[in-house]
N, C-alpha and C positions, 0 to 999 in steps of 0.2 A: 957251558961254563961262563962264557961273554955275559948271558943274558941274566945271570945270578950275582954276576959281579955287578951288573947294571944297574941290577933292584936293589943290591944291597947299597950301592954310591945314592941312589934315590931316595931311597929311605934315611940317612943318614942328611940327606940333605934337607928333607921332609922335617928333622927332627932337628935339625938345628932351625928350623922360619919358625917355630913352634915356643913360647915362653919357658923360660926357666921354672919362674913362680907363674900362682897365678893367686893373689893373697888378698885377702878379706878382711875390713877393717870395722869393728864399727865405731862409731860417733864417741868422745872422750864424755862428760859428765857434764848432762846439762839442766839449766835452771829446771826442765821439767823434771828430771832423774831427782831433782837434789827437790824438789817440791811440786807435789801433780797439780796443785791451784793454778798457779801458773800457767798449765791450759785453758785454765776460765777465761782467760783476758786476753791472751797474746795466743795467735793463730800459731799452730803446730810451727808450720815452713821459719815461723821467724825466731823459732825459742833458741836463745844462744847458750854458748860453754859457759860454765863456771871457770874459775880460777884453777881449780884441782882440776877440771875435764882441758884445760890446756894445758897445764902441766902433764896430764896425763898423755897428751898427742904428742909434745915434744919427747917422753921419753919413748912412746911410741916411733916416733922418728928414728932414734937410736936404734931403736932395737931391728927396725926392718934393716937399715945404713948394714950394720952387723949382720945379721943373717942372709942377705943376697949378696955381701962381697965376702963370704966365705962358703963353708960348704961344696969347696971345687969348683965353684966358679969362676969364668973369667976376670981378669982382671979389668979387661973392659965390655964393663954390662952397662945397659940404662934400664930406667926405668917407663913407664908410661900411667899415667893416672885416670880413671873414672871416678866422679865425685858426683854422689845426691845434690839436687838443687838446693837442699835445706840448707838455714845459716850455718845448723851446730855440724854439718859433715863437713861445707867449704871451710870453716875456721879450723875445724879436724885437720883438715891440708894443708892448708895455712900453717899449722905449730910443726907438722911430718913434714914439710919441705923445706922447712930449712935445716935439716941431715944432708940434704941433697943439692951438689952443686948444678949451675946449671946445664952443665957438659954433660951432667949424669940424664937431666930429666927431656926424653925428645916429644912426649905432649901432654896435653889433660884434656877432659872430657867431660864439659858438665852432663849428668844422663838423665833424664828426668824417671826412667823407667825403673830404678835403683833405689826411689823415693821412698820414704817412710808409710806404713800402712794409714791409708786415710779413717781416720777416726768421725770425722763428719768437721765443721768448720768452728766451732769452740766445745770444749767440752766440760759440761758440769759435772763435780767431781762426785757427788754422792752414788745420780743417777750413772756415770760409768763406771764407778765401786760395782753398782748393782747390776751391767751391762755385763761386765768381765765374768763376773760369776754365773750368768748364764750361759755366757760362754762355753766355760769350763764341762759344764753340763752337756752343751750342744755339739761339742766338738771344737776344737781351735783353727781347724782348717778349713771347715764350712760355713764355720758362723760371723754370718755379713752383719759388722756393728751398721746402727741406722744410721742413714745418712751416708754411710762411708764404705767400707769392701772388706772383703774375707781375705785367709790367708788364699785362699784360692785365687781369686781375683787378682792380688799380688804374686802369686806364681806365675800367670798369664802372661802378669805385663815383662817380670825378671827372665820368661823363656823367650820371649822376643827379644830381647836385650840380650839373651846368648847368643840367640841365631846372628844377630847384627856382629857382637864379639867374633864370633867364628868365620866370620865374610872379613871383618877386618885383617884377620888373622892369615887367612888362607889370600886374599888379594894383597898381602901387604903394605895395606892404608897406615899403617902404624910407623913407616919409613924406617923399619929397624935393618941393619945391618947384619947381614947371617954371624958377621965375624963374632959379634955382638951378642953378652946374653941380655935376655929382653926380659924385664919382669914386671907385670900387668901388675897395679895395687886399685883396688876396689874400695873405695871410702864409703860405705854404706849405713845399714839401717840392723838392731836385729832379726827382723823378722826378715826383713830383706835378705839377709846374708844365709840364712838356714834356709829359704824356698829358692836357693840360686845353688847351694848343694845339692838338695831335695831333688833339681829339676838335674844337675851335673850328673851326678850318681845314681837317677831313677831310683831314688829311694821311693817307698811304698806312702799313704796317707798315714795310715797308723806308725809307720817306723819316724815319721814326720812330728808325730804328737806325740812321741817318746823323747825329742830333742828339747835342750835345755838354750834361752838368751844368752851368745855372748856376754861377756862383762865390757864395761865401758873402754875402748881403742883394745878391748882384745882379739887377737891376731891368730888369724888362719890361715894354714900356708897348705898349698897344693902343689907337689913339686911333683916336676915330669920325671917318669920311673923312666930305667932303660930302653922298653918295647913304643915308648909313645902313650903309657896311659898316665895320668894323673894320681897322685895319692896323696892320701892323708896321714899317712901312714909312715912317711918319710923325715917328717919333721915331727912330727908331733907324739909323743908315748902311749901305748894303750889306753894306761890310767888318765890320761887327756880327753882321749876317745872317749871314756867309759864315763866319767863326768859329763861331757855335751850331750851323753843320752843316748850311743851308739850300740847297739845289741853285740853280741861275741860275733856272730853272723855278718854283720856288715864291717866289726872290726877286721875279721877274717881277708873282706873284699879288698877295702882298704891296704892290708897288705901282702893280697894275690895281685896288685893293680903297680907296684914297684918295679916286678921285672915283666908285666903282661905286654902280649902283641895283642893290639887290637883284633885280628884275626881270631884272637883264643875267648873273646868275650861272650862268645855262644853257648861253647860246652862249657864254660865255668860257670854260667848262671841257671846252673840245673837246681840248686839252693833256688833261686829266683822262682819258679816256674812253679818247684813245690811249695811253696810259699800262696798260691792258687790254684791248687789241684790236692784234693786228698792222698792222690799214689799217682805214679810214673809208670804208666804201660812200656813194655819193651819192642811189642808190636803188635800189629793189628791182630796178630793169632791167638792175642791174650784177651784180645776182646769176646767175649761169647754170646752167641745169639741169644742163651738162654737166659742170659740177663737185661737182655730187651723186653719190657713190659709192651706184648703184643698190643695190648685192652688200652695202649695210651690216648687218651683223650685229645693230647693236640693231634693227633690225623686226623682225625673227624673234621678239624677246622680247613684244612686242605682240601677235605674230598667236599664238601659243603658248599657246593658251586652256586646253590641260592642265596648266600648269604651276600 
């Protein structure tokens, strides 16, 4: 009985070192969103907000201000920030921190890893009209623009960037206070913020290329369910879901991950599993020899000791 009360004081304390939120921002509206020329001349990193794209971060501010001191929250939570090196994310911050007193915020984080997909170093606008569209063609996830990287390449760098999040999180570098709820805001990219899901939730490549770009400072919130899992599912409505491109299947996940123990993330990913297996054996007695093709060709590669 000791030893149940023990785990269960552990886990409970496990669950408070662990964020409230964990929320995804991207960029308000910039000179490039508002006119793609504007990559001809001025290198990606330094294209700044328009007027409407900081109005849009400020009321972005409000609305985060709002959503993490309610919802059952404590009354004493902070905040913590990661911000893309580019102008238009730090100015993004720039307009969302002033919501936030300084009592409230206990760091920031320039992350280079969180960065916008590199496109190559100026971009002519006809010839990447004509890039995108092959694209489209090629795949959205594989296809490395020249000069520059694929979405893949940008998954790479955003899962390293987790693993580091997760070290911060578990060594408590982040100096948060258990009493304290702590809510992580991610100033990013869109591409960047759907392959930082993609990689959170082992979403598939194809369920990947069924997602739709944020809109400009729109806001994603992953809030810790009761068991310790993450969801999307908690703040945000289906019909949310089902716009950003999420199948009924992974809506489902989203919110089986509300009340989930990590423990239970095994047997619930049998959807997963069949997802890459035509049928689901029950055990190896349903396997039959007589559907082993004796005459198969790759033995022959084995017994082939001259080769």
């Amino acid at each position: 009985m000791k030893n149940v009360e023990a785990k269960q004081k552990e886990k409970i304390q496990n669950l408070k070192m662990l964020p409230k939120h964990i929320i995804l921002v991207r960029h308000g509206e910039s000179e490039g969103n508002k006119d793609t020329s504007a990559y001809s001349t001025i290198p990606d990193h330094k294209i700044s907000l328009t007027e409407h794209g900081r109005a849009q971060a400020r009321l972005a501010g409000s609305r985060l201000r709002d959503l993490i001191s309610s919802h059952g929250s404590s009354q004493d939570w902070r905040v913590y920030f990661y911000v893309s090196p580019y102008e238009r994310t730090r100015s993004t911050l720039r307009e969302i921190g002033k919501s936030f007193s300084k009592k409230r915020v206990i760091g920031v984080r320039e992350e280079c890893r969180i960065r916008e997909q590199d496109f190559g170093n100026f971009q002519v606008e006809e010839k990447m009209k004509a890039t995108k569209e092959t694209r489209e063609k090629f795949g959205r996830f594989f296809y490395r623009f020249p000069e520059g990287e694929s979405a893949a390449d940008v998954f790479d760098r955003v899962s390293s960037f987790l693993e580091s999040l997760w070290r911060d999180i578990d060594l408590n570098r982040l100096n948060n206070d258990p009493s304290q709820d702590l809510n992580l805001i991610i100033i990013s990219h869109g591409l960047a913020s759907r392959v930082f899901l993609m990689k959170w939730f082992k979403w598939t490549v194809e369920q990947f290329e069924r997602l739709y770009n944020p809109g400009n400072c729109e806001i994603r919130v992953m809030e810790l369910g009761r068991g310790g899992e993450y969801s999307l599912a908690i703040h945000h409505t289906d019909e949310e879901l089902q716009e950003w491109g999420l199948s009924p299947e992974m809506i489902e996940d989203q919110k089986w991950r509300i009340n989930a123990n990590k423990t239970d993330l095994n047997d619930h990913c049998k959807w997963y599993l069949n997802s890459f297996f035509d049928n689901e054996l029950d055990s190896d007695e349903d396997v039959k020899e007589e559907d082993i093709d004796s005459d198969d060709d790759s033995k022959d590669i084995f017994l082939d000791t001259d080769s």
